[in-house]
C-alpha positions, 0 to 999 in steps of 0.5 A, a space after each residue: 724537208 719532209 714534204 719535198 719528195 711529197 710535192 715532186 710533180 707526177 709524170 705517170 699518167 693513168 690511161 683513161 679508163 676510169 673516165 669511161 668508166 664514170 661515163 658508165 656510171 661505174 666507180 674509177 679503177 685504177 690507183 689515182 696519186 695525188 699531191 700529198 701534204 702532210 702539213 696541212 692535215 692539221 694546221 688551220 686557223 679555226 673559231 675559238 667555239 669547238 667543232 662540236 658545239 653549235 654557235 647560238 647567238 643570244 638564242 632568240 628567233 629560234 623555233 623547235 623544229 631548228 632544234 630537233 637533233 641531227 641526223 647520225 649520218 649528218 653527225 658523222 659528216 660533221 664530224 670529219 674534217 676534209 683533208 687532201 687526203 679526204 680528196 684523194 679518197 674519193 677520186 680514187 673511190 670515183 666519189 663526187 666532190 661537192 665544192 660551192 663559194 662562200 664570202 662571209 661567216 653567215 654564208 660558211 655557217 650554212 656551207 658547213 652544215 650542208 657538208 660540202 667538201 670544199 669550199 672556195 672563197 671565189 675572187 666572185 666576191 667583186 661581183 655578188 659581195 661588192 658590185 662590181 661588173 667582172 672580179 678585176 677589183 677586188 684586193 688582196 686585203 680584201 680577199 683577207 678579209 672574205 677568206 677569214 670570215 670564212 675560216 671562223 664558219 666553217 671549220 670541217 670543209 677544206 677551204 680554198 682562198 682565190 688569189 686575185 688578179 694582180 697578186 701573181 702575175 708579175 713574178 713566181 716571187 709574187 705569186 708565192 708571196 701572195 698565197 702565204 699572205 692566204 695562208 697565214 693571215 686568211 687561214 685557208 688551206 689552199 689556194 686557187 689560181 687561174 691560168 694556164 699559160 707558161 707563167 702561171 704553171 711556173 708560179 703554180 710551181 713556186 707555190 707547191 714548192 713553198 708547201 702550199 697546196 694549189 688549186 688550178 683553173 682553165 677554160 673560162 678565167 674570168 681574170 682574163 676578160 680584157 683579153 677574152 672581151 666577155 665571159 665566154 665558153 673555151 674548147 670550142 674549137 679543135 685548137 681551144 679543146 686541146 689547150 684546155 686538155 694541155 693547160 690541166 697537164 701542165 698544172 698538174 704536173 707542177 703540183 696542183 692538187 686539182 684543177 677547175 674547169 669552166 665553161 667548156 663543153 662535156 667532151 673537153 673536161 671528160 677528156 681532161 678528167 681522163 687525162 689527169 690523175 688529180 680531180 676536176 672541179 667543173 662549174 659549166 663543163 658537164 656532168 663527167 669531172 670528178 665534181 662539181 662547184 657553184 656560186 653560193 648566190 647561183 644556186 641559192 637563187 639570190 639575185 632575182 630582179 631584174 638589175 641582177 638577173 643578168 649576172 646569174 649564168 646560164 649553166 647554173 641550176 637555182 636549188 632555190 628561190 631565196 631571193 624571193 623569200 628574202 624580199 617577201 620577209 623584208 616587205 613584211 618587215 617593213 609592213 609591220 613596222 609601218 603599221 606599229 605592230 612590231 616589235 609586239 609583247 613577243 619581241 620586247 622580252 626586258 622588264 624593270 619593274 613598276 617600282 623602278 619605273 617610278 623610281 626612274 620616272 621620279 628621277 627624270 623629273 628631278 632633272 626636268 625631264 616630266 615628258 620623259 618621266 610620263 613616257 617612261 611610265 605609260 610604256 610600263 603601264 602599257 606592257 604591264 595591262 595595267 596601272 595598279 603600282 602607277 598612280 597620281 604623279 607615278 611616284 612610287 608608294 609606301 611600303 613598296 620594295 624599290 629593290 624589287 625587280 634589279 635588271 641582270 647582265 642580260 637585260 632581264 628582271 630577276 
């Protein structure tokens, strides 16, 4: 096959210089090879909306500074759709990769438009999606149903499914099997597993070999609470460091494209990114991996209160107080539907005109319906702000067209 010579596992290993170099701040040397799969550069299941146009919705609610034109250099990272080979440039250019969660279309919207580089539909969903206290939960379907959600809003950055737990452990058949189910029903373009161990590496190697691009992940693995008893940082010890350094080895060398680390101490990923020719992805583990990932509710500041607050890890820098902003907006809501001042003249923008108000109220009447018909008509003669073609019993007089003012698709009077 075309992509097997392609997927063969690296065995050449560069020496750490371009790690040293990144902890100078210098762009790596060295030539970095990566996983190659040519298949994938082109295959993706997308929104049936094209690339370049914006996605507006009804188009209310708006604002004119939404619409002020987008920067060029915004333009241009729109524009490029990330590949593996988008990647492999810019770990060999020392680039840092941006890579953050998404769950759903709202949230792959925003992720899109910020130009992220990757974006991973995180088995996290069981926690900041669903609820629950770890990801063990969480389906297969389900992850499905995130993973697709994700794909139709956010067509430019390469998007990664999670496979969840249950889903590849009992066999390489099962772990392949699975992440096909990713690809051809979710339409994401990669998968991410966690594991290190002798059976994840050969169900890794099961999936490269099926022609899907795998991402790997040591350190932390959330999957693993039963055995680890609690969210707790790896390599903390002699033995803990080196397995994280062998584990990352040991995927790549059965073809993964990347590797998360999580949750360990600096030293450790320097040690690993030095070590590997594929990229590290850290999320709690420094500033020295060839990028960095987090949790779309982290970082935006989500989970405020205190029946939340818990779940937010240490590690994560909140660029932002959306939670906050978020509750303020639905008091305000609130507030204003309490006090009767929304939806105001502003918001109630579909007209009938006094004509076939009275034609309608008339109607109503003709039904037994008097206190509808006098509710129909006080509400036109209150939008209106005035009762000039509302008169005695509401019916309409003579000469007055009944044509006048016929409602579009829309809603509106044309």
């Amino acid at each position: 096959m075309e992509h097997a010579a392609a997927l063969a596992p690296v065995t050449h290993r560069q020496p750490a210089a371009h790690a040293q170099a990144r902890v100078a701040a210098a762009s790596r040397t060295g030539v970095v090879r990566l996983p190659t799969f040519r298949h994938l550069g082109s295959w993706r299941v997308q929104s049936s909306a094209p690339e370049e146009t914006s996605t507006v919705v009804y188009g209310g609610g708006s604002s004119a500074a939404n619409k002020q034109p987008r920067r060029p250099q915004d333009q241009q990272a729109a524009a490029r759709r990330v590949t593996l080979a988008t990647l492999r440039g810019k770990h060999q250019r020392g680039e840092p990769i941006s890579m953050v969660t998404a769950y759903d279309y709202s949230s792959a919207v925003h992720v899109d438009s910020a130009g992220m580089d990757l974006v991973l539909v995180g088995d996290s969903a069981a926690m900041v999606a669903h609820g629950h206290d770890n990801t063990l939960p969480i389906s297969l379907d389900l992850m499905l149903q995130h993973c697709r959600a994700v794909v139709r809003g956010a067509p430019r950055p390469l998007v990664i499914g999670d496979l969840p737990f249950g889903s590849y452990e009992s066999s390489p058949a099962q772990a392949v099997e699975s992440a096909v189910r990713l690809m051809k029903e979710g339409g994401v373009d990669a998968v991410k597993m966690e594991g290190g161990a002798a059976s994840r590496v050969s169900a890794a190697r099961a999936i490269v070999d099926a022609g899907i691009a795998v991402m790997g992940h040591v350190g932390l693995t959330p999957q693993a609470i039963s055995v680890l008893g609690d969210f707790r940082a790896q390599g903390k010890t002699v033995n803990s460091a080196l397995k994280v350094v062998e584990a990352a080895l040991a995927l790549q060398d059965a073809g993964c494209f990347a590797v998360v680390l999580e949750c360990v101490p600096a030293p450790v990923a320097a040690a690993a990114t030095a070590a590997l020719q594929i990229p590290t992805i850290g999320i709690g583990a420094g500033p020295l991996c060839s990028g960095q990932v987090l949790v779309y509710h982290d970082l935006l500041g989500m989970f405020q209160n205190p029946d939340h607050s818990k779940v937010t890890p240490k590690f994560c820098k909140q660029f932002g107080d959306v939670g906050a902003v978020i509750g303020k907006a639905l008091a305000e809501y609130r507030q204003q539907v309490e006090a009767g001042s929304f939806p105001g003249p502003d918001h109630t923008p579909y007209k009938i005109s006094s004509v076939g108000v009275a034609v309608f109220a008339d109607a109503l009447r003709n039904i037994g319906l008097d206190g509808a018909a006098a509710a129909a008509a006080a509400a036109a003669a209150a939008d209106a702000g005035k009762t000039e073609k509302i008169v005695g019993d509401g019916k309409p007089q003579e000469g007055d067209n009944i044509n006048n003012g016929i409602l579009s698709s829309a809603g509106a009077a044309v």
